[in-house]
C-alpha positions in Angstrom: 0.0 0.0 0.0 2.6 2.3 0.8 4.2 2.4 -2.7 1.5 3.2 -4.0 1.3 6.3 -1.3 4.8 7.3 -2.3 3.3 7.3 -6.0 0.6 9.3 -5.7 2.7 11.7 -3.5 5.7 11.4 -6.7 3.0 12.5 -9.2 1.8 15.3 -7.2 4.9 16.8 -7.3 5.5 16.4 -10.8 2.2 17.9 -11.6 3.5 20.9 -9.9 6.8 21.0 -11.5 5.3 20.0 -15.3 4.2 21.9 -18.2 1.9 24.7 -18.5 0.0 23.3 -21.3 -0.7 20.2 -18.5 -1.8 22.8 -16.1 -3.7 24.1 -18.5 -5.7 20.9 -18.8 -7.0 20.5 -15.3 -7.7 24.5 -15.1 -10.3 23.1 -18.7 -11.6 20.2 -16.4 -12.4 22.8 -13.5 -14.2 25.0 -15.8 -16.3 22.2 -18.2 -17.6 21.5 -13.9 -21.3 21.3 -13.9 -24.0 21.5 -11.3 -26.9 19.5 -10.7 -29.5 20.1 -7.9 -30.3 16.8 -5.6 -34.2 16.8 -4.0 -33.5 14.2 -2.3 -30.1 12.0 -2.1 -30.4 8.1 -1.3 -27.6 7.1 0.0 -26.6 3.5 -1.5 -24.3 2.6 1.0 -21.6 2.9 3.5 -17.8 2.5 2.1 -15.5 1.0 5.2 -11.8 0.5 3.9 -10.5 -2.9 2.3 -8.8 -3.8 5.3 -11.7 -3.1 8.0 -12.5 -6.5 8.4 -12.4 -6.7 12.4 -15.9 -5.5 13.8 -14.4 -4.2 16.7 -12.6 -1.9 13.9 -15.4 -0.5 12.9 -16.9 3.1 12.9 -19.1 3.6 15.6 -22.6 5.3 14.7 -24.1 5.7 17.9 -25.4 9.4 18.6 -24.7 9.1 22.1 -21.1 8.3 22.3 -20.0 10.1 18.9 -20.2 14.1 18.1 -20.8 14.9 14.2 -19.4 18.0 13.2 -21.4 19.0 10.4 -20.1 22.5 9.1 -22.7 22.6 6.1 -26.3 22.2 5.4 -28.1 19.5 3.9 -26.7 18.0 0.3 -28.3 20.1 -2.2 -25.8 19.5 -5.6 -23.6 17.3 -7.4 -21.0 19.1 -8.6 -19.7 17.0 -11.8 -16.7 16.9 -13.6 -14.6 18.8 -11.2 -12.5 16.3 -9.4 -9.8 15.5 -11.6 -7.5 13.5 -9.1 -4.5 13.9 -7.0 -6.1 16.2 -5.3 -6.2 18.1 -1.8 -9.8 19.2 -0.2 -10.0 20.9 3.4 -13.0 21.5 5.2 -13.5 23.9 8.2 -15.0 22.4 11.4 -15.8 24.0 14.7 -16.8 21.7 17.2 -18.3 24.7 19.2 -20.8 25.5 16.6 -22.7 21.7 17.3 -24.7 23.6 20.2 -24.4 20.4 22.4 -22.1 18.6 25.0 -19.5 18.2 22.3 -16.4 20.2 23.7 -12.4 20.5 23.3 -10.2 18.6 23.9 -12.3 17.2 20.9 -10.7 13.4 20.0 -11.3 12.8 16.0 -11.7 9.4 15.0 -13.3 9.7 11.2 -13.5 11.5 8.5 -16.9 11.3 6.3 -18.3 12.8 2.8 -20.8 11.9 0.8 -19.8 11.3 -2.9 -21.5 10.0 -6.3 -19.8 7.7 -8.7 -20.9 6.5 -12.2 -18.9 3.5 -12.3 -17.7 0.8 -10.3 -13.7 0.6 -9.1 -11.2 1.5 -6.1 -11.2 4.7 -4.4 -7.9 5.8 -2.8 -8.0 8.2 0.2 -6.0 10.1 2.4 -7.0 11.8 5.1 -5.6 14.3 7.8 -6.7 16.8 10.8 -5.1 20.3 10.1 -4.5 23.1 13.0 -5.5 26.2 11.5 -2.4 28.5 9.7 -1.8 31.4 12.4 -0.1 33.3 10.3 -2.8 32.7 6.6 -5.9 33.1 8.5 -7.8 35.8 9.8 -11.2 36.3 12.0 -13.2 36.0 8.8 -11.5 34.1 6.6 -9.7 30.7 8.3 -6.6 28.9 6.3 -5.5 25.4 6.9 -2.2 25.0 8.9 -0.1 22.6 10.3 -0.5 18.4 10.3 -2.4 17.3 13.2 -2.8 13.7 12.3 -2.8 11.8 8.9 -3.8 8.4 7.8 -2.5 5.8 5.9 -3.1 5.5 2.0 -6.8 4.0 2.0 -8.4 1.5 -0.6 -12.5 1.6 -0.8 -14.1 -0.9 -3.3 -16.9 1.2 -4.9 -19.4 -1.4 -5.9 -21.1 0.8 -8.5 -22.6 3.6 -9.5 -24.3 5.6 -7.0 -24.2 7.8 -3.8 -22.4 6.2 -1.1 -20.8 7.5 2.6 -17.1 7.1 2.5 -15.8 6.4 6.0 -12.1 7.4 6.4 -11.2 6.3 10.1 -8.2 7.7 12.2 -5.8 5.0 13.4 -5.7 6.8 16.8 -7.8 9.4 18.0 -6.4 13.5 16.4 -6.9 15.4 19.3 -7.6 19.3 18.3 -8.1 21.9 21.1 -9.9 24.5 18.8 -11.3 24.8 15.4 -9.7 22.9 12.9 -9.9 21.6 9.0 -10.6 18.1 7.6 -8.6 17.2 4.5 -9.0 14.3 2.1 -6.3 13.6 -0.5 -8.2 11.6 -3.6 -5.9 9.5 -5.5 -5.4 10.0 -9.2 -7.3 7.1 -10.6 -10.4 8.7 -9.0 -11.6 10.4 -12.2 -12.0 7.1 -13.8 -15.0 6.5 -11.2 -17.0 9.3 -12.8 -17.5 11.2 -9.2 -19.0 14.1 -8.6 -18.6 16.1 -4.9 -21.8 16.6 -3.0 -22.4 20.4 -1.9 -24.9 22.1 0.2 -26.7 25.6 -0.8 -24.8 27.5 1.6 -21.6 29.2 -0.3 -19.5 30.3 2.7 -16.6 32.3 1.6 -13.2 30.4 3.1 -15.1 27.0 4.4 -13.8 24.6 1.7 -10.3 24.8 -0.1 -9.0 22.5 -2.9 -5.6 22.4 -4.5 -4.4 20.0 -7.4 -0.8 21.8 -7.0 -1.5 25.4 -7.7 -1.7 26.4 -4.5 -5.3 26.3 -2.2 -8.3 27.9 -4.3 -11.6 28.9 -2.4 -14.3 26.6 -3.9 -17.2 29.2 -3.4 -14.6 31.6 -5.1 -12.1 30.9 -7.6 -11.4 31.5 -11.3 -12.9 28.1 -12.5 -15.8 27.0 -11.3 -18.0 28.9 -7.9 -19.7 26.1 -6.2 -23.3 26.7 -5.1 -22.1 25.6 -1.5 -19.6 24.1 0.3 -18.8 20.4 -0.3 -20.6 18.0 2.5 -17.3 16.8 4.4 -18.0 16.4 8.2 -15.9 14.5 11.3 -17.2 11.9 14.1 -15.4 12.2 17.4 -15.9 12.1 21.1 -14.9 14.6 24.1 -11.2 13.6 24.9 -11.1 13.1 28.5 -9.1 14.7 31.1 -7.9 18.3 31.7 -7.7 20.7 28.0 -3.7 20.2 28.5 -3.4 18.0 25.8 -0.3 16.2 24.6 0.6 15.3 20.9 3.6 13.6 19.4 5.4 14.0 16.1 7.7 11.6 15.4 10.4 13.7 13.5 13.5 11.1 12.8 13.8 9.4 10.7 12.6 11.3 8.1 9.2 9.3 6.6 10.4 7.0 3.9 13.8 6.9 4.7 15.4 3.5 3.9 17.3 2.4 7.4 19.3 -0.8 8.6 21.3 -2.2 11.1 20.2 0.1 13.6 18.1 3.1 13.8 17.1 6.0 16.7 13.8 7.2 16.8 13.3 10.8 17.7 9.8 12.1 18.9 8.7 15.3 19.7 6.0 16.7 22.0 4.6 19.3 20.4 2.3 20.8 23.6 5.1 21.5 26.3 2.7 19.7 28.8 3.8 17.1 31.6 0.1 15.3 31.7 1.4 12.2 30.1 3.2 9.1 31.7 5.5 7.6 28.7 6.1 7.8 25.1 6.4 4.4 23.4 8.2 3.8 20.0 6.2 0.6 17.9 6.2 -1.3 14.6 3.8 -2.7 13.0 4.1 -6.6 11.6 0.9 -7.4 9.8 -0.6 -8.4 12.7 -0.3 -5.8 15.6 1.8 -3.5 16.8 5.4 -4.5 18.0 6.9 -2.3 21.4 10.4 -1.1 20.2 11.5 0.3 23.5 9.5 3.2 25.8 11.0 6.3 27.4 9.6 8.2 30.2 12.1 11.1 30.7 11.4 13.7 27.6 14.1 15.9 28.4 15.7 17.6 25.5 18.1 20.0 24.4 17.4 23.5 24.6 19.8 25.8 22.9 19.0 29.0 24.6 21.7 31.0 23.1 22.9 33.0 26.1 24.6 29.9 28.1 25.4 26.8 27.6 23.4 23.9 26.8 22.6 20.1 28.7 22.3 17.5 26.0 19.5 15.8 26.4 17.9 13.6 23.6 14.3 13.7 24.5 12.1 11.5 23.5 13.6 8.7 21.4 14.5 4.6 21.6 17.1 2.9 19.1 15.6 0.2 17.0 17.5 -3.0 16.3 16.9 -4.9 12.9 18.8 -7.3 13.2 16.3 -10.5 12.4 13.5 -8.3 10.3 12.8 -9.2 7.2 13.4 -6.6 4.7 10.4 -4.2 3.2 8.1 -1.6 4.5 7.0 -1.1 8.0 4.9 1.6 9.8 6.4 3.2 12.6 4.9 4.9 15.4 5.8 6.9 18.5 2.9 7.1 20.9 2.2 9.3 24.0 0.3 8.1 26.4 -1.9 10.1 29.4 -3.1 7.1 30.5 -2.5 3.7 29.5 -6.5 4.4 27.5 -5.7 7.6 26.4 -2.9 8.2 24.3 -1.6 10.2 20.7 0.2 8.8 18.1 2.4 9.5 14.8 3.1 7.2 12.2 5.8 7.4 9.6 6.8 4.6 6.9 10.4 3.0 6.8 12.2 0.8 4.5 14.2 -1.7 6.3 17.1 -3.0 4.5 19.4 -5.3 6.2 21.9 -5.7 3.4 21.9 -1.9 2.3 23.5 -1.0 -1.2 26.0 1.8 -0.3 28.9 1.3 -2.2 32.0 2.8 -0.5 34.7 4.8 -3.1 38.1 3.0 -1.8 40.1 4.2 -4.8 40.3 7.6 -5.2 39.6 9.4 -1.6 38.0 12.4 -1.0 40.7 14.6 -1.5 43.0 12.4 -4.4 44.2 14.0 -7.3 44.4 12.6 -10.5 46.1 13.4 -13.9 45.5 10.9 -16.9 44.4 6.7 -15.9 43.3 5.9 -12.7 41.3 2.5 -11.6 38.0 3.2 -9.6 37.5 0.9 -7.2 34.7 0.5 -4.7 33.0 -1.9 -2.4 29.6 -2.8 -1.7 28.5 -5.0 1.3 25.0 -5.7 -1.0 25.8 -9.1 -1.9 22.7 -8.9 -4.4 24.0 -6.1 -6.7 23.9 -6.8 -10.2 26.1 -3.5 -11.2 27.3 -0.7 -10.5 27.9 2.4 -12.3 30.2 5.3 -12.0 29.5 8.8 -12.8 31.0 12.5 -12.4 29.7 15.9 -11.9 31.5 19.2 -11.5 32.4 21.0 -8.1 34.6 23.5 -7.2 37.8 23.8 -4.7 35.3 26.1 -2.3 32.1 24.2 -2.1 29.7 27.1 -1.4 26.5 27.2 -0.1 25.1 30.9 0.0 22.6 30.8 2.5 21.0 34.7 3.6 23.2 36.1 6.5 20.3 36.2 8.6 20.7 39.0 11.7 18.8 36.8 14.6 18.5 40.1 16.5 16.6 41.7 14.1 13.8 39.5 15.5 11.7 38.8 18.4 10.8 42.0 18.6 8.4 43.8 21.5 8.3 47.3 21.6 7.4 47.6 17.8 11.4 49.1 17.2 12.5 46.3 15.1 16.2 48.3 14.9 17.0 48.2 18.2 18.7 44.3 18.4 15.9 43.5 20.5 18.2 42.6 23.3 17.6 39.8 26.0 18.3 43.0 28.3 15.3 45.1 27.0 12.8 42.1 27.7 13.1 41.1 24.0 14.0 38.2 22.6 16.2 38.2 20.1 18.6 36.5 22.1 16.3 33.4 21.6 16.1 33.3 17.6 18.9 31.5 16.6 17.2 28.2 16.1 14.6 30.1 13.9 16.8 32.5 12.2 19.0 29.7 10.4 15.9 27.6 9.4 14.3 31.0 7.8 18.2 31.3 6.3 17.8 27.5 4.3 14.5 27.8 3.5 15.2 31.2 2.0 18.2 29.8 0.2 15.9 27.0 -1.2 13.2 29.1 -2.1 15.7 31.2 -4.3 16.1 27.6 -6.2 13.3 26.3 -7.4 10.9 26.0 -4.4 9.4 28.9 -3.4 6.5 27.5 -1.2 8.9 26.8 1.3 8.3 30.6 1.9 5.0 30.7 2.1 1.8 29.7 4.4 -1.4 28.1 3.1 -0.3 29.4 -0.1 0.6 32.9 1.2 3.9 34.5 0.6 6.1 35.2 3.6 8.7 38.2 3.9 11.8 36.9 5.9 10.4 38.1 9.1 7.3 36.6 8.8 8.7 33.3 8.7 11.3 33.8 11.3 8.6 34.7 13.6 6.3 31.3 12.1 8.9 29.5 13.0 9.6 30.6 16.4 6.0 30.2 17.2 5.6 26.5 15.8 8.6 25.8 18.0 7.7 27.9 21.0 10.7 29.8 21.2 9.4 32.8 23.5 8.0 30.5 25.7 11.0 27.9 26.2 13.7 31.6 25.6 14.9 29.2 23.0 14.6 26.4 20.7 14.7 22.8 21.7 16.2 20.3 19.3 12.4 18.4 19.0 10.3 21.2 19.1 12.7 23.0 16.4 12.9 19.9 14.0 9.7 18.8 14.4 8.6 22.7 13.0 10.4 22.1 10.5 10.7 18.8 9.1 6.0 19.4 9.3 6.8 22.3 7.6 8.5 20.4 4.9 5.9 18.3 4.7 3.4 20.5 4.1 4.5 22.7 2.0 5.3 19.7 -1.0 7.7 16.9 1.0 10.3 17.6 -1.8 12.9 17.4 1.2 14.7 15.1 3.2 15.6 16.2 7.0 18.4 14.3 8.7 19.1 14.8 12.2 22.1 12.7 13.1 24.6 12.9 15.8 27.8 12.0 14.1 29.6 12.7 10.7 32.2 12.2 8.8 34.2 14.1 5.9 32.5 12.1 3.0 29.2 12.3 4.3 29.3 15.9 4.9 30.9 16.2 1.3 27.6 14.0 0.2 25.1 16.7 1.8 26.6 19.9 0.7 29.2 19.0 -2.6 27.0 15.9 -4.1 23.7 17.0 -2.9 23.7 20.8 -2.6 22.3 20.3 0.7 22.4 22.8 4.0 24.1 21.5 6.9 23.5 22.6 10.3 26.1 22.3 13.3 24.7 22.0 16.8 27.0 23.1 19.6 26.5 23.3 23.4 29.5 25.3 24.7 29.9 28.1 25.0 26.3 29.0 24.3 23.4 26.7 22.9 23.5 27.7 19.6 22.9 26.0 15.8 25.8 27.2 12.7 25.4 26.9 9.4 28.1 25.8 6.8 28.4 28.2 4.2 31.7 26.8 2.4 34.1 24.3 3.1 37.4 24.8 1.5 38.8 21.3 -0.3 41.1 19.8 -0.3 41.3 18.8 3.9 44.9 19.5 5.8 45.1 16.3 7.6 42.0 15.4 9.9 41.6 19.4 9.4 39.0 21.3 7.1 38.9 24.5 6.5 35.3 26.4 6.3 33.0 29.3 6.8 30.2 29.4 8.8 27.2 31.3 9.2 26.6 32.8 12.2 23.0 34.5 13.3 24.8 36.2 16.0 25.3 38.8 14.0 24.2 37.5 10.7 28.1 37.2 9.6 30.1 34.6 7.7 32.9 33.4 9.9 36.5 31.7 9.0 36.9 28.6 10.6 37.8 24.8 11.3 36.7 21.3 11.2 38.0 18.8 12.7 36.9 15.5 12.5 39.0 13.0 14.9 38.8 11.8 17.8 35.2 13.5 17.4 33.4 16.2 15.2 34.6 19.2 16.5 34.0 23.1 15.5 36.4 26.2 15.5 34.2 29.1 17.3 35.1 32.0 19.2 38.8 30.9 19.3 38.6 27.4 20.4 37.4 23.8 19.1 34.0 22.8 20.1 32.3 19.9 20.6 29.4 19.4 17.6 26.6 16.8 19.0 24.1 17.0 16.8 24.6 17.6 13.0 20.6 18.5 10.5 21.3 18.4 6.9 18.4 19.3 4.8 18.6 18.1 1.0 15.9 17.9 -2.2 14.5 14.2 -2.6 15.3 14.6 -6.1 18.6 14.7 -7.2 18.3 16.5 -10.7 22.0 17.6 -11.1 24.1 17.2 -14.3 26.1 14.4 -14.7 28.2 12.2 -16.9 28.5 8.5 -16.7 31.6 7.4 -17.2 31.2 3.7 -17.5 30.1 0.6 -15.1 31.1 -3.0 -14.1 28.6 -5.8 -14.6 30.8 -8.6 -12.9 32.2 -8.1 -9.1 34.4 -11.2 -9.2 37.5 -8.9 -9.5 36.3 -6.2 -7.3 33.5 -4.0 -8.4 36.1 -1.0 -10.9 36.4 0.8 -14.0 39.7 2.0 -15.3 39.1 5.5 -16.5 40.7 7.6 -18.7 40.5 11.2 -17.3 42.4 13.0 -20.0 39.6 14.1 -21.8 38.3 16.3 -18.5 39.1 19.9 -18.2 41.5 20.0 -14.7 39.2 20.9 -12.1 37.3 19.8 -8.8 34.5 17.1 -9.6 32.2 14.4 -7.6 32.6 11.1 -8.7 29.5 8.4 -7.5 29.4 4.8 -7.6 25.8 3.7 -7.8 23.7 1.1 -8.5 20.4 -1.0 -7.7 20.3 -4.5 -6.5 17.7 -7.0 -7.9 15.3 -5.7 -5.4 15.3 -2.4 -6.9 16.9 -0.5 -4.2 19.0 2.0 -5.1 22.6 3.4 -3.6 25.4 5.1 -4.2 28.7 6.8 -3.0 31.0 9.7 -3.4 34.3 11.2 -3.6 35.6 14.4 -4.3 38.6 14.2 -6.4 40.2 16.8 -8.7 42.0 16.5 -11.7 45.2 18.2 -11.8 48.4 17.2 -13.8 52.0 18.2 -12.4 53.1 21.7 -14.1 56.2 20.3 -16.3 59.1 23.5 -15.5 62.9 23.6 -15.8 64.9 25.2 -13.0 65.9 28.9 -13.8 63.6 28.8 -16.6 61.6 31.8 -15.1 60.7 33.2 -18.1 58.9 29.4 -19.6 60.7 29.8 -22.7 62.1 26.7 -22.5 65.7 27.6 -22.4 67.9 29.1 -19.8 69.2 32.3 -21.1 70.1 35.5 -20.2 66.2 36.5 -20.5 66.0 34.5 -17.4 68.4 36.6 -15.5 66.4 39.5 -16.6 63.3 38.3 -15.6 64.2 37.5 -12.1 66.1 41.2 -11.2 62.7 42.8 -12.4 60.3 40.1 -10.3 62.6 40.8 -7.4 63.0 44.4 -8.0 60.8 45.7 -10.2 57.7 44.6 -9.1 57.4 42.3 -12.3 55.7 39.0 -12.5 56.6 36.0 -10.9 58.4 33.1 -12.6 56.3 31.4 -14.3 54.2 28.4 -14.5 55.1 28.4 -10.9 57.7 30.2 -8.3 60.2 27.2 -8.6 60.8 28.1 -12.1 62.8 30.8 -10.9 65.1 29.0 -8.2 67.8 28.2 -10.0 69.7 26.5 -7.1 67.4 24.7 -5.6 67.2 26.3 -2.1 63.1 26.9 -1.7 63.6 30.4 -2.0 63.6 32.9 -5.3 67.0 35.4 -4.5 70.0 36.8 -5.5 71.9 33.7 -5.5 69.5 32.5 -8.1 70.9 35.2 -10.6 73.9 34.6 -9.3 73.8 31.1 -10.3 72.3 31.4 -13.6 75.1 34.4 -14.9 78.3 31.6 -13.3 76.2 28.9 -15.7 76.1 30.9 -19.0 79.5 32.9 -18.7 81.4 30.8 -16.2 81.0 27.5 -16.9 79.0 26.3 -13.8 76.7 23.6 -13.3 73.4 23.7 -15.0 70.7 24.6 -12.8 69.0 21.7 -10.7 
């Protein structure tokens, strides 16, 4: 089921990203939409998913124990021809409006419209709970926001044509303290099904969205088609029990769909800042029921204040052995409990891969230089790989990664003087705004290349500030005086999410020189540096300057202290370490945020379809311009899985030179002797191709015995220069 998910998701994006003429299309389909009024609507059924099979699983009906939220009148038209597929819809919901015992804490358990099909087939359906956007929405007009809670990839077997009740259930209760939208995603074989939405005769302005990937249009008001009224979605729940301090979790790491092996740590977040809850327990599911991973009760995390130091502190999170799992898909959840019967949850999808394809470069290193010939080698602990191939791409000495130099105290403002550094001191908070300042600065960066949603909300266009401030809210920055490592990638890695999960988000706490070269050389990536000493505080690598001096790298960082790029140093033995303010600190935790897609220009250079001499290629590099480049080993196995590896290498040949040459001519002469008097003296060039040219005696320095030397070999008889 979940490739199929990942499908769906794929060609959402690409619909985005494709044609205008394609656009065009669906913008025809809107428009062609037509409305027919319904006296009356028999309802031919009730649609459960495939896999409801369990009666305890299903839907429960019963008035007294379930709270419908309704937002619309009765269905009044089928609106036909507009639902195209791969879709979005949201639909407001206020359980306050219901007039009865319904209150928040309000537990959501399913999702329900009403829809009218032509033809029998399967229906695929996504659902999710959505906070509303604080920043989009307004008093009179709300905006969805931020992932509450999301389903899996559902299958419903539409028997044929007529009006049925979909039922989309939750696997665990969303819990929403306050208005909030219902979403469906409709898969895109749904147009095959002939549907048409059902609307009521009630056009509220800003009630129901939809976006097929330009962005959310108002269905009562839009440049296609104005619905009559709002489409009949609605939500069943119950009154969540207990106090309105309400937990929820997100789990944040891995990143959803990653591929993982050996062994994995699982990262949750709590995104309430409450204490009502007793554990929070990391599962997998194995076809049959959910399988504990491990359970941790102490959620204390990181905060990186930025005016002292920091306490590492994980938070939430349990390390996952594979050892002994069979490799495929596998949800994962991390679940917070209040009480052993009342509890949140968050599911991501992983791809477990016990024999993982990642070929390893052995010959050259990151750093080699070649000239002409050279062998590739590589290995790869995937015994099942049928090739692999080798490839190149161009990069440069200084790999350079110009994210915005971002001035943290230019936010967090109080008094309405947004000039004055807003100073910890003055009962602002800039102080605080690191963590958000340098996620603005990447998703600024990115935006600038090809993904400009990343700065917006709900389709709205955010300055620099405005997001800053987004993001210090979603991770409670003025309330903690700083960001916590959960709260901070948990904003951002939903953020992500919503705004086109084109990205990956690794939070790791180790690294090494080829990986980092991976993230930022290979994959144009941003890579964040989490230190504790002397402040709590998150750095951005701007550049890193190849080749390395020993276990030594040089770099620039940004800093949002000031919103400055600053020379530096890496180190990365006996630990990952960080040149700032004057002395090597400790890095212990490491985010590098990448595209999915890797759509960079490369050449293939050859592959090997037999490892029983080593998996190589011998490669003749004469024909390249000297230069940096990435060279990548990669391959798939006869699973399909995909891999690869890097190494950054340049091609540079040894400068051919004669000593005392200085002029390159090619001969020692007396032009030599003239050359070096007026580089020495008369502020002419130097010896050329390189200084050496011009030390005729060999003593590592350019001088006056080098003339010397020269004159006693043309007009004395000495030796030849060395």
């Amino acid at each position: 089921m979940y490739w199929r998910q990942f499908l769906l998701v794929l060609l959402v994006i690409l619909s985005v990203s494709s044609a205008f003429a394609e656009q065009e299309t669906i913008a025809e389909i809107k428009r062609s939409s037509t409305q027919l009024r319904i006296d009356s609507l028999p309802i031919s059924g009730i649609i459960l998913p495939i896999d409801y099979e369990s009666p305890q699983q299903s839907p429960s009906f019963t008035s007294e124990v379930q709270c419908t939220l309704r937002m619309v009148g009765s269905s009044y038209w089928a609106i036909d021809s507009w639902l195209a597929g791969d879709e979005i819809y949201k639909v407001y919901q206020d359980v306050a409006l219901l007039g009865n015992d319904c209150s928040y804490p309000f537990c959501v358990t399913e999702l329900l419209f009403e829809m009218q099909f032509t033809t029998a087939g399967t229906l695929w359906v996504q659902a999710d709970i959505e906070d509303l956007d604080s920043i989009g929405s307004t008093q009179d007009c709300p905006y969805p926001g931020p992932v509450l809670g999301i389903t899996e990839d559902q299958a419903f077997v539409i028997p044929g044509q007529g009006v049925y009740l979909v039922v989309v259930p939750f696997a665990e209760p969303v819990i929403v303290n306050g208005p909030f939208f219902a979403g469906c995603y409709f898969g895109g074989d749904t147009h095959l099904l002939g549907p048409a939405l059902i609307a009521d005769n009630d056009p509220y302005l800003c009630v129901s969205w939809n976006d097929w990937g330009e962005g959310y249009v108002d269905l009562i008001s839009n440049p296609y088609f104005n619905f009559p009224g709002n489409i009949v979605f609605y939500t069943r729940g119950h009154n969540c029990a207990g106090d309105t301090e309400t937990p929820a979790v997100k789990l944040y790491s891995p990143f959803d769909s990653s591929k993982v092996s050996g062994s994995v740590v699982l990262y949750a977040a709590e995104l309430e800042d409450t204490t009502n809850y007793e554990k929070c327990s990391f599962e997998y599911y194995n076809l049959v029921d959910w399988v504990p991973i491990g359970d941790d009760y102490t959620p204390d995390v990181t905060l990186r204040g930025g005016s002292g130091p920091a306490v590492i502190n994980p938070g939430f999170s349990a390390t996952w052995n594979l050892a002994g799992l069979a490799e495929g898909g596998y949800s994962v959840r991390a679940v917070l409990y209040r009480t052993s019967q009342d509890f949140t949850a968050d599911t991501i999808h992983l791809f477990v891969d016990n024999t993982p394809l990642r070929p390893v470069i052995t010959n050259p290193l990151d750093g080699d230089s070649i000239c002409d010939t050279i062998t590739i080698a590589a290995t790869v602990p995937d015994e099942d790989l049928s090739f692999l191939q080798f490839e190149l791409r161009e990069s440069n000495d200084t790999i350079t990664i110009p994210l915005p130099m971002l001035n943290q105290f230019r936010y967090g403002d109080v008094d309405g003087d947004t000039l004055d550094l807003n100073q910890q001191s003055q009962g602002e908070f800039g102080d605080y705004y690191n963590g958000p300042t340098v996620v603005t600065s990447l998703l600024s960066y990115f935006a600038e290349r090809g993904y400009p949603a990343l700065m917006e909300s709900g389709g709205v266009p955010l300055s620099e500030r405005d997001m800053v401030e987004a993001m210090a809210e979603s991770s409670r920055v003025r309330l903690n005086l700083g960001s916590q490592d959960d709260d901070l990638f948990a904003a951002l890695s939903s953020h992500l999410y919503r705004q086109g999960d084109q990205f990956i988000l690794d939070v790791i706490d180790d690294c090494d020189l080829n990986k980092l070269l991976y993230y930022m050389a290979y994959r144009h990536g941003v890579v964040l540096l989490g230190i504790s000493e002397p402040i709590g505080h998150w750095l951005a690598l701007t550049e890193l300057v190849m080749p390395p001096d020993g276990d030594n790298l040089g770099c620039v960082l940004y800093d949002s202290r000031g919103g400055t790029p600053v020379s530096s140093t890496l180190q990365f033995t006996p630990a990952m370490a960080v040149d700032y303010q004057g002395s090597m600190r400790a890095i212990d935790r490491i985010a590098a945020i990448y595209t999915k897609v890797d759509t960079t220009a490369r050449d293939v250079l050859g592959g090997d379809f037999n490892s029983s001499d080593g998996w190589s290629f011998f490669w003749d590099a004469s024909g390249k311009p000297e230069g940096a480049y990435m060279l990548s080993a990669g391959g798939l196995d006869v699973t399909g899985n995909y891999g690869e590896g890097t190494a950054w290498i340049k091609r540079a040949c040894p400068l051919s030179y004669v000593h005392g040459d200085a002029d390159g001519s090619g001969a020692v002469d007396v032009d030599d002797i003239v050359y070096i008097i007026n580089y020495m003296f008369g502020g002419g060039p130097e010896p050329t191709p390189v200084l050496a040219a011009g030390d005729a005696n060999c003593s590592g320095n350019v001088d006056m015995d080098d003339i010397v030397y020269i004159v006693n070999y043309i007009f004395g008889g000495g030796h030849a220069p060395c």
